[in-house]
Chimera marker file (.cmm) of the C-alpha trace (Angstrom):
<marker_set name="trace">
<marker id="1" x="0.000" y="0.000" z="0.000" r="1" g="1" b="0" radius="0.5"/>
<marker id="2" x="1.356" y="3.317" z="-1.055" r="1" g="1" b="0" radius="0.5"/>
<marker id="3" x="1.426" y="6.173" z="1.474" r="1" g="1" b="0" radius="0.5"/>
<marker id="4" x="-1.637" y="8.012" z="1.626" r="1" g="1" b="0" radius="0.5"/>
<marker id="5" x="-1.048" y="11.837" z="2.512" r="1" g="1" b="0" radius="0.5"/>
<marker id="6" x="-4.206" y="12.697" z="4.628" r="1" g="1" b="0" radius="0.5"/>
<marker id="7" x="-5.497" y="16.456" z="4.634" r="1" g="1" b="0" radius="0.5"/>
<marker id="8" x="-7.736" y="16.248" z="7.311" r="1" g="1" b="0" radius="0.5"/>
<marker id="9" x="-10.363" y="18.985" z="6.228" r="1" g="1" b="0" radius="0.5"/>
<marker id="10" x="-13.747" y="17.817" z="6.089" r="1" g="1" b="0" radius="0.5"/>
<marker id="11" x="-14.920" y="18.181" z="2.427" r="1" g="1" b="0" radius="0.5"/>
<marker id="12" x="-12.130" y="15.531" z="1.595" r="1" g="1" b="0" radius="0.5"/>
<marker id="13" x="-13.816" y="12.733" z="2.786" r="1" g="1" b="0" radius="0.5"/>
<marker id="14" x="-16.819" y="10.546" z="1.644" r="1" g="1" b="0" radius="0.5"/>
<marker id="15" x="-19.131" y="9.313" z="3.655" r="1" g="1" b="0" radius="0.5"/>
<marker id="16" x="-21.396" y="6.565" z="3.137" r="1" g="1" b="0" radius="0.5"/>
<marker id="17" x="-23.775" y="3.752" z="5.443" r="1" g="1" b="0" radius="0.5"/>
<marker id="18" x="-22.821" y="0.313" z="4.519" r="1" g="1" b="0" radius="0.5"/>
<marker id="19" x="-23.691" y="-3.501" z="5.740" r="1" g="1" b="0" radius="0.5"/>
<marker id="20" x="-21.275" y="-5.595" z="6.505" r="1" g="1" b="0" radius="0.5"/>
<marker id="21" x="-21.094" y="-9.076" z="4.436" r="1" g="1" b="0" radius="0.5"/>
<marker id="22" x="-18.152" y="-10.562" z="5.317" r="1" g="1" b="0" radius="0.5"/>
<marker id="23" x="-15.214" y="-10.399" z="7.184" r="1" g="1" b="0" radius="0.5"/>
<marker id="24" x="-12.223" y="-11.622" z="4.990" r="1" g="1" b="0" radius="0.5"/>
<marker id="25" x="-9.686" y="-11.094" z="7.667" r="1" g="1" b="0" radius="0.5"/>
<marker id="26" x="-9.064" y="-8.139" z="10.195" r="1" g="1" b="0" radius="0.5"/>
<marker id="27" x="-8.719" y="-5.409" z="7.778" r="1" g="1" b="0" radius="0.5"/>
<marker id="28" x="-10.207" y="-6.210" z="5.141" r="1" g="1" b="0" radius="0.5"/>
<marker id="29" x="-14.140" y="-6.290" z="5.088" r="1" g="1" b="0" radius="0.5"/>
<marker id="30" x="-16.798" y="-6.612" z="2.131" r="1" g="1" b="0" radius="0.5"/>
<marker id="31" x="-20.006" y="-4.387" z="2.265" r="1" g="1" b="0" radius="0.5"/>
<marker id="32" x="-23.139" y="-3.472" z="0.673" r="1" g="1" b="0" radius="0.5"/>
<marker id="33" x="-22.286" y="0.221" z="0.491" r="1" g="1" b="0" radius="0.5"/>
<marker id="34" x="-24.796" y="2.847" z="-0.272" r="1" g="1" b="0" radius="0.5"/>
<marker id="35" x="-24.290" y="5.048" z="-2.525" r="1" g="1" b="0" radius="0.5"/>
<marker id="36" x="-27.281" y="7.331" z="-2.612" r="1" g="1" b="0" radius="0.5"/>
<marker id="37" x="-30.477" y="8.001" z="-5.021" r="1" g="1" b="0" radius="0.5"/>
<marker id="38" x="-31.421" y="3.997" z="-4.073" r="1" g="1" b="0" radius="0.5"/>
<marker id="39" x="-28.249" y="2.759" z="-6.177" r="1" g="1" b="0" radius="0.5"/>
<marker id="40" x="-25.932" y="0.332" z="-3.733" r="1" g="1" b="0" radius="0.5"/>
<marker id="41" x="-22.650" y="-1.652" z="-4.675" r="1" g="1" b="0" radius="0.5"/>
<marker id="42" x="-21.030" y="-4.418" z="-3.067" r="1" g="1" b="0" radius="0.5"/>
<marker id="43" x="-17.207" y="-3.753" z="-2.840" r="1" g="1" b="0" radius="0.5"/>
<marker id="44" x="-14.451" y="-4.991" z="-0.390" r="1" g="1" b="0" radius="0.5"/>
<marker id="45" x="-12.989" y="-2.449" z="1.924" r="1" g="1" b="0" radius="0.5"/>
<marker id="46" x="-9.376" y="-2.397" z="3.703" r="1" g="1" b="0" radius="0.5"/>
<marker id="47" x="-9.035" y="-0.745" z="6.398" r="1" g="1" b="0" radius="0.5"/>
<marker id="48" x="-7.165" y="2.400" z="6.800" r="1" g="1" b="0" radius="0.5"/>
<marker id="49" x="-3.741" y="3.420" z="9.085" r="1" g="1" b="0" radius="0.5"/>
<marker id="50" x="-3.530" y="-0.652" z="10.534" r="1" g="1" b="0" radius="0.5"/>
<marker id="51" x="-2.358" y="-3.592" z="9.662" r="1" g="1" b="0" radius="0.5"/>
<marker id="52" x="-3.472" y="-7.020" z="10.795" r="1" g="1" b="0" radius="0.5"/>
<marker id="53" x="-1.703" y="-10.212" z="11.421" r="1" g="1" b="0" radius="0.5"/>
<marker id="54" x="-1.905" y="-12.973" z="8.287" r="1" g="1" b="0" radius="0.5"/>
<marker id="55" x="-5.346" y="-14.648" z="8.406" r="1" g="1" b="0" radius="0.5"/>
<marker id="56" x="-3.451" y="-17.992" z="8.462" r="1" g="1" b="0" radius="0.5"/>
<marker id="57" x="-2.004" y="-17.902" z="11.600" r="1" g="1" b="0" radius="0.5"/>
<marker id="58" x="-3.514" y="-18.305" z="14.863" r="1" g="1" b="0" radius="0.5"/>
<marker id="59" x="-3.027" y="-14.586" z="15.618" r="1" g="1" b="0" radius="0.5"/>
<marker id="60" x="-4.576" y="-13.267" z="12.241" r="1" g="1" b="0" radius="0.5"/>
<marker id="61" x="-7.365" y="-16.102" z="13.187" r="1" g="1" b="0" radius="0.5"/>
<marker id="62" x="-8.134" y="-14.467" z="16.602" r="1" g="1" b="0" radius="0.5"/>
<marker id="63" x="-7.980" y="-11.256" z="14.641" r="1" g="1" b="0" radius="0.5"/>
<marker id="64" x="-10.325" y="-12.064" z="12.259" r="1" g="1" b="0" radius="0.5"/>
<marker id="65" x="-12.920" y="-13.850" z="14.734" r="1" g="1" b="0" radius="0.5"/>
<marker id="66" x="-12.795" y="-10.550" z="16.811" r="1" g="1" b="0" radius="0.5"/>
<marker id="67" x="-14.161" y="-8.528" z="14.181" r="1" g="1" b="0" radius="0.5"/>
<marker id="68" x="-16.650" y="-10.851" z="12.934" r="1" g="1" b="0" radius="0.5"/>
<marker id="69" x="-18.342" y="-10.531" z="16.491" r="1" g="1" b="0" radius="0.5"/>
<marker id="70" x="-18.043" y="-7.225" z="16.339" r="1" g="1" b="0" radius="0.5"/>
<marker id="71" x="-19.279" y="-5.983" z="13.040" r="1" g="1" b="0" radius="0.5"/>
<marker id="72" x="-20.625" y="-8.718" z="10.958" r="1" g="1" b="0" radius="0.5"/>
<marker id="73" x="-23.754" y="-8.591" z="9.416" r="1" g="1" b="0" radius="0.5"/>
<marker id="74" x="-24.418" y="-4.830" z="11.319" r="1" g="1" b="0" radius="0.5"/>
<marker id="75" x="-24.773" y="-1.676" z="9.451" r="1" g="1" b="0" radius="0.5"/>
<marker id="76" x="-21.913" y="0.596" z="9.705" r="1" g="1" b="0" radius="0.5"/>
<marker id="77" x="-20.662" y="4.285" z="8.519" r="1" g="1" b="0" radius="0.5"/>
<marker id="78" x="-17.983" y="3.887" z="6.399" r="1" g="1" b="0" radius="0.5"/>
<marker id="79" x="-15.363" y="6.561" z="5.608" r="1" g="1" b="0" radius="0.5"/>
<marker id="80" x="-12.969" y="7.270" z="2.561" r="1" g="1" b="0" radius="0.5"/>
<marker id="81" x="-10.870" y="9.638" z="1.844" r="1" g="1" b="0" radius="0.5"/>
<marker id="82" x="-11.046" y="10.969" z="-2.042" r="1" g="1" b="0" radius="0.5"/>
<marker id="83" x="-11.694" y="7.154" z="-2.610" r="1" g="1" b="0" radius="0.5"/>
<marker id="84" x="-8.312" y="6.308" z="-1.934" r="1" g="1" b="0" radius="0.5"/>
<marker id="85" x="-7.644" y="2.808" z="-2.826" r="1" g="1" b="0" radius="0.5"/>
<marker id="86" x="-3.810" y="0.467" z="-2.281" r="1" g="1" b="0" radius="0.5"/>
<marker id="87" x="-2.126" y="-1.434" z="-4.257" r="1" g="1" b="0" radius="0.5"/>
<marker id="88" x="-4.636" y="-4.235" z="-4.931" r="1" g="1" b="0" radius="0.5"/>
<marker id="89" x="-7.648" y="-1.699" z="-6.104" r="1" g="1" b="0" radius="0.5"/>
<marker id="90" x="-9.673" y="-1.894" z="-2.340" r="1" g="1" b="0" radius="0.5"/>
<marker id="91" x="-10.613" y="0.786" z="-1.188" r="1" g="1" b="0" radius="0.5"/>
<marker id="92" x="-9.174" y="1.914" z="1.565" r="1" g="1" b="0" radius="0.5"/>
<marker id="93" x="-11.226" y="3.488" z="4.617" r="1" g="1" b="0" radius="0.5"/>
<marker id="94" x="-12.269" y="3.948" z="8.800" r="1" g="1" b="0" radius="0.5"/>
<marker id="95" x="-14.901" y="2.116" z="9.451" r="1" g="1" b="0" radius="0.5"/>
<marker id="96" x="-17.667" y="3.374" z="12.125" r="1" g="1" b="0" radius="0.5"/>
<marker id="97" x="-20.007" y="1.020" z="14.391" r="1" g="1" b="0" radius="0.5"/>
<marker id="98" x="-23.246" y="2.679" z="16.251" r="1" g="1" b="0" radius="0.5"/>
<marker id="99" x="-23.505" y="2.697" z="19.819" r="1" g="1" b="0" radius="0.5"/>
<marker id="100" x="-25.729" y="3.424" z="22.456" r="1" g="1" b="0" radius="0.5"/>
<marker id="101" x="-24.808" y="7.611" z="21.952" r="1" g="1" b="0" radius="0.5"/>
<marker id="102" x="-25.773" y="7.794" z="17.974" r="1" g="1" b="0" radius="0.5"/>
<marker id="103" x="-22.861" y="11.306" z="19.024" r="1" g="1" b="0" radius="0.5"/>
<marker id="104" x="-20.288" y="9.102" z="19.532" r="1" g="1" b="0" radius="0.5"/>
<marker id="105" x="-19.808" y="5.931" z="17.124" r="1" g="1" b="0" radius="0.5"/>
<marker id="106" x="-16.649" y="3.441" z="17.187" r="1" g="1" b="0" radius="0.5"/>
<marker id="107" x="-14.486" y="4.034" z="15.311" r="1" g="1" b="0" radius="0.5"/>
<marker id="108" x="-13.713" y="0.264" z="14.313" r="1" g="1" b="0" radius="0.5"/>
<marker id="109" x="-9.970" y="0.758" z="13.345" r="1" g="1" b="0" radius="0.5"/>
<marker id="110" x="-9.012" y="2.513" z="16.561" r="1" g="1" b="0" radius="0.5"/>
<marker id="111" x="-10.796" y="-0.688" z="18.136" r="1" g="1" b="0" radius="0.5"/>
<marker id="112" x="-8.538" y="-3.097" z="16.707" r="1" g="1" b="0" radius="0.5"/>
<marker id="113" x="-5.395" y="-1.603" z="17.773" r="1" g="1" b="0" radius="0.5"/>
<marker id="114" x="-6.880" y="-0.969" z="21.510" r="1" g="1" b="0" radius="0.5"/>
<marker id="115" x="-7.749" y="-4.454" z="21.212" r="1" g="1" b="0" radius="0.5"/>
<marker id="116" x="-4.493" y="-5.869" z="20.220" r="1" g="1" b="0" radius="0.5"/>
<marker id="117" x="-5.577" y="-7.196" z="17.379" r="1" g="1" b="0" radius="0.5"/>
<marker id="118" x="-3.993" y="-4.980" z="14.802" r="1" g="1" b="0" radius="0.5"/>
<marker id="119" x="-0.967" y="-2.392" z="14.890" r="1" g="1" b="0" radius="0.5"/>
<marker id="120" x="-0.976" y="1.228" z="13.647" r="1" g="1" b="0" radius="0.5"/>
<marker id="121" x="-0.061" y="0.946" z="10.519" r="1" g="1" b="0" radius="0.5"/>
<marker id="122" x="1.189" y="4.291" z="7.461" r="1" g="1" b="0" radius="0.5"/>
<marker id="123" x="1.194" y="2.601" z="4.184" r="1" g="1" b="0" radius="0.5"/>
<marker id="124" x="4.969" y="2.481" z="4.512" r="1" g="1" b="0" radius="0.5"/>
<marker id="125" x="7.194" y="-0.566" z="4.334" r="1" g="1" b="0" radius="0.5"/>
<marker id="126" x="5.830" y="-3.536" z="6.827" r="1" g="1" b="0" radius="0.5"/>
<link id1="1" id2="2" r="1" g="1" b="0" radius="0.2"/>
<link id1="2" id2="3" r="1" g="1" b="0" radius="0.2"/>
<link id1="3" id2="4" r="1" g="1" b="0" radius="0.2"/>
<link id1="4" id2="5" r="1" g="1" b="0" radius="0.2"/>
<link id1="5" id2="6" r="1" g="1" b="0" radius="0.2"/>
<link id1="6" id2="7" r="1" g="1" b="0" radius="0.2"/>
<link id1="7" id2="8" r="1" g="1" b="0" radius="0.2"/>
<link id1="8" id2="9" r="1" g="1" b="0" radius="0.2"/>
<link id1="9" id2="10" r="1" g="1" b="0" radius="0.2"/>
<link id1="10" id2="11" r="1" g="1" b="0" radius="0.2"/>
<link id1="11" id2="12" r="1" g="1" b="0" radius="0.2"/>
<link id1="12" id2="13" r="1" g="1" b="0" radius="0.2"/>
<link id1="13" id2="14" r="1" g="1" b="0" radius="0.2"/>
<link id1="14" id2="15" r="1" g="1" b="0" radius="0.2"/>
<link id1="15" id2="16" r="1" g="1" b="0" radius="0.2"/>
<link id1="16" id2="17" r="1" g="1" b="0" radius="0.2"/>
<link id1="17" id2="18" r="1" g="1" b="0" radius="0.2"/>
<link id1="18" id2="19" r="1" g="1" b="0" radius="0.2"/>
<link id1="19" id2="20" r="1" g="1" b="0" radius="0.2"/>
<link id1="20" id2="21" r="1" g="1" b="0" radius="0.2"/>
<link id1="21" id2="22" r="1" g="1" b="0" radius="0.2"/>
<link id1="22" id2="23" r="1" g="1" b="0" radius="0.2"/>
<link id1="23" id2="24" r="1" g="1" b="0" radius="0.2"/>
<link id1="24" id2="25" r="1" g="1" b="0" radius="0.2"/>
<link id1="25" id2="26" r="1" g="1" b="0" radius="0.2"/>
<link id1="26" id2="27" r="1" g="1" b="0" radius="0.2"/>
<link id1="27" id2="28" r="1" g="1" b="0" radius="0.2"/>
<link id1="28" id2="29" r="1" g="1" b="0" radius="0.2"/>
<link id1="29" id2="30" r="1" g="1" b="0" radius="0.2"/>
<link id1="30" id2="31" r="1" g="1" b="0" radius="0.2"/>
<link id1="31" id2="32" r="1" g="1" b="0" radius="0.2"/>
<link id1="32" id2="33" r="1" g="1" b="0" radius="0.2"/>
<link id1="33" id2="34" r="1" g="1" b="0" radius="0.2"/>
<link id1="34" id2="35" r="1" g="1" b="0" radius="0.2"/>
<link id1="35" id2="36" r="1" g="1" b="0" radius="0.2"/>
<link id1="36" id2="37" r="1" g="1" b="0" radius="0.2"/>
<link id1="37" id2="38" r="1" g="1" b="0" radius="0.2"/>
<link id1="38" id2="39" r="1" g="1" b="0" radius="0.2"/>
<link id1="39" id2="40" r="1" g="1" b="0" radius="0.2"/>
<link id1="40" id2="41" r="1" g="1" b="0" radius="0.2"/>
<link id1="41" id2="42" r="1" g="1" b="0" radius="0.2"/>
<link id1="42" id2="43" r="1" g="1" b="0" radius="0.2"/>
<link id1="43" id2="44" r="1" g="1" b="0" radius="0.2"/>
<link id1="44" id2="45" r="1" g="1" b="0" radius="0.2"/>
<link id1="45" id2="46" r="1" g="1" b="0" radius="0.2"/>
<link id1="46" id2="47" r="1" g="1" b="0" radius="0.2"/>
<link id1="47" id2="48" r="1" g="1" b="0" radius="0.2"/>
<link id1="48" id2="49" r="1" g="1" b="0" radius="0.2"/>
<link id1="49" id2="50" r="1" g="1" b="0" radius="0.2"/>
<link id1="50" id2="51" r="1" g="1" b="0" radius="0.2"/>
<link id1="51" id2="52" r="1" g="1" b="0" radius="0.2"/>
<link id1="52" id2="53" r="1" g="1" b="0" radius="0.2"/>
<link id1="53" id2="54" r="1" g="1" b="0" radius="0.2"/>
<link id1="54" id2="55" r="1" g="1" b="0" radius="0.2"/>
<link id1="55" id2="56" r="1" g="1" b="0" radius="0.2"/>
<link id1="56" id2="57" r="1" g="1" b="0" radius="0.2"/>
<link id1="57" id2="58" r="1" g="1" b="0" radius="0.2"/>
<link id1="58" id2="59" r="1" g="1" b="0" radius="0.2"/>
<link id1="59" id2="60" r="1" g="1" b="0" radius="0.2"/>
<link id1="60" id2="61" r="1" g="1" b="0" radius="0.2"/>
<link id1="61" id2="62" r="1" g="1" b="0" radius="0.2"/>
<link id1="62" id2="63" r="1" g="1" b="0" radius="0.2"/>
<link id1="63" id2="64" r="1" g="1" b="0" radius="0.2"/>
<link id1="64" id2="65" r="1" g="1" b="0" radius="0.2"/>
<link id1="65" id2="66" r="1" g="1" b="0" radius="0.2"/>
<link id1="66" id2="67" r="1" g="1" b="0" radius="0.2"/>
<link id1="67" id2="68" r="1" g="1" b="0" radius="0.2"/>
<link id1="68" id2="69" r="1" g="1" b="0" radius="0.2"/>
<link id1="69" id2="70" r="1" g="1" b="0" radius="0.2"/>
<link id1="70" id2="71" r="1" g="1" b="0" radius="0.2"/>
<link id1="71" id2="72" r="1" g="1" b="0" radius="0.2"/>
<link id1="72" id2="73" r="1" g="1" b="0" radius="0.2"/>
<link id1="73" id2="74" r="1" g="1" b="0" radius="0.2"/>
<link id1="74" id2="75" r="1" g="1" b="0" radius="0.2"/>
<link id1="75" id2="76" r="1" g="1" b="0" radius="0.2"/>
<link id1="76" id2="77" r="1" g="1" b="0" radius="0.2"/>
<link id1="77" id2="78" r="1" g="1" b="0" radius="0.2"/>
<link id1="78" id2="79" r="1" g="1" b="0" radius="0.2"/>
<link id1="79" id2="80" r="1" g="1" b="0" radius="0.2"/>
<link id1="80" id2="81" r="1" g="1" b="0" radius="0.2"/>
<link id1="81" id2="82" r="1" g="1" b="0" radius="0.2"/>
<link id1="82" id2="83" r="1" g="1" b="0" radius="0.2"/>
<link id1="83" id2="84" r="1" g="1" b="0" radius="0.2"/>
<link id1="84" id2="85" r="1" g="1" b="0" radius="0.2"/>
<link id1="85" id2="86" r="1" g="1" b="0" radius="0.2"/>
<link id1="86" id2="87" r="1" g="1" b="0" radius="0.2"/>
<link id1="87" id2="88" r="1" g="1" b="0" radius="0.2"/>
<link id1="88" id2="89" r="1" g="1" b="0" radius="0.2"/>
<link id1="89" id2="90" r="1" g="1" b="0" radius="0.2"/>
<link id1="90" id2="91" r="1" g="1" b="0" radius="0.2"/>
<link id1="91" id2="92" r="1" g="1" b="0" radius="0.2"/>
<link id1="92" id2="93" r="1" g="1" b="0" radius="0.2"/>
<link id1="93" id2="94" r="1" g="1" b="0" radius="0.2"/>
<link id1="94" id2="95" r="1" g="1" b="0" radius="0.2"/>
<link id1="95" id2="96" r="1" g="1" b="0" radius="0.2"/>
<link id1="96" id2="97" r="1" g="1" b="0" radius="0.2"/>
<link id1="97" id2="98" r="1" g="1" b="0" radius="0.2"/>
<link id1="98" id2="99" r="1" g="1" b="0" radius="0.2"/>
<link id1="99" id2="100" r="1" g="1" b="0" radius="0.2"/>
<link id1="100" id2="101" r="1" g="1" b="0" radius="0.2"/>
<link id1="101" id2="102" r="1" g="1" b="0" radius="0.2"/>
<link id1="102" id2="103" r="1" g="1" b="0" radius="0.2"/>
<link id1="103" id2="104" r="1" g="1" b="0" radius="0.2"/>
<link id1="104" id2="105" r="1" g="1" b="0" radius="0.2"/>
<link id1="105" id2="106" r="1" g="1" b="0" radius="0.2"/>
<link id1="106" id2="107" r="1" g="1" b="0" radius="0.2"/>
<link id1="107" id2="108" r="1" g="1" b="0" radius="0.2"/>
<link id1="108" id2="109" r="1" g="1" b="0" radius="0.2"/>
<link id1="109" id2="110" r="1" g="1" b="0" radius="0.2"/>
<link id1="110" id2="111" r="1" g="1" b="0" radius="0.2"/>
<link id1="111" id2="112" r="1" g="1" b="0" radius="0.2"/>
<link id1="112" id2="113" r="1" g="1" b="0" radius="0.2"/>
<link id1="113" id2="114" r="1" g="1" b="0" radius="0.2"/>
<link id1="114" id2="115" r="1" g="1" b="0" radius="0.2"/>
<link id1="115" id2="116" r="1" g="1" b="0" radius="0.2"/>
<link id1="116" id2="117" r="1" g="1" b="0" radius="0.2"/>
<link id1="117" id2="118" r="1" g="1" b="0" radius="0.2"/>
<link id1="118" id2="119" r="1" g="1" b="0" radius="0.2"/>
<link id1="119" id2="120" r="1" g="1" b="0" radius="0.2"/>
<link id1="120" id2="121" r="1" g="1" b="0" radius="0.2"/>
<link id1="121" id2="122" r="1" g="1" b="0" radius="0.2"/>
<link id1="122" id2="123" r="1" g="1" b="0" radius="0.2"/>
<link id1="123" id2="124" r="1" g="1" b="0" radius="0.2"/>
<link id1="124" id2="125" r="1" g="1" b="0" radius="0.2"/>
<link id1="125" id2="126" r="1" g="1" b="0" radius="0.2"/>
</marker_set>
């Protein structure tokens, strides 16, 4: 993944409500993403600024099994910036989970690393 330069001004992002498919490992997600004017598309999604262990080992299992409890199947806010996408065309973005204050959603990628289960991550060499 190349390194993505983020300008952190507002009108630079895209915002969109999704559902949540599949979890292919733990960064990388496939959604039903809504696009607006009742048109949808299903697309695959990796996650932005982390990096997840290999989904065959028994870390990147754990990982993986984490998020599926947590997001699978749910409806989520999903955020890209200028549609951004790495090296193998997904796009890249933060994804955001509802909670009980509809003010204050988690923010899924932050989650992982607090959990353990992923590592801050630039787009620089691994």
């Amino acid at each position: 993944m190349g390194k993505v330069k983020l300008d952190q001004t507002e009108d630079r992002f895209y915002r969109y409500k999704a559902h949540v498919t599949k979890v292919v490992d733990a960064d990388t997600i496939d959604v039903i993403c809504e696009l607006g004017m009742w048109t949808s598309i299903s697309t695959r999604l990796r996650f932005i600024g982390i990096n997840a262990p290999e989904k065959n080992t028994p870390e990147g299992k754990t990982a993986k099994e984490y998020l599926r409890n947590l997001i699978e199947g749910k409806d989520v806010e999903v955020q890209t910036y200028l549609d951004a996408t790495e090296k193998y065309g997904r796009l890249l973005a933060v994804i955001y989970l509802p909670t009980d204050d509809p003010a204050i959603p988690m923010n899924v990628n932050q989650q992982l690393i607090k959990s353990g289960n992923a590592v801050f991550y630039d787009g620089g060499k691994r």
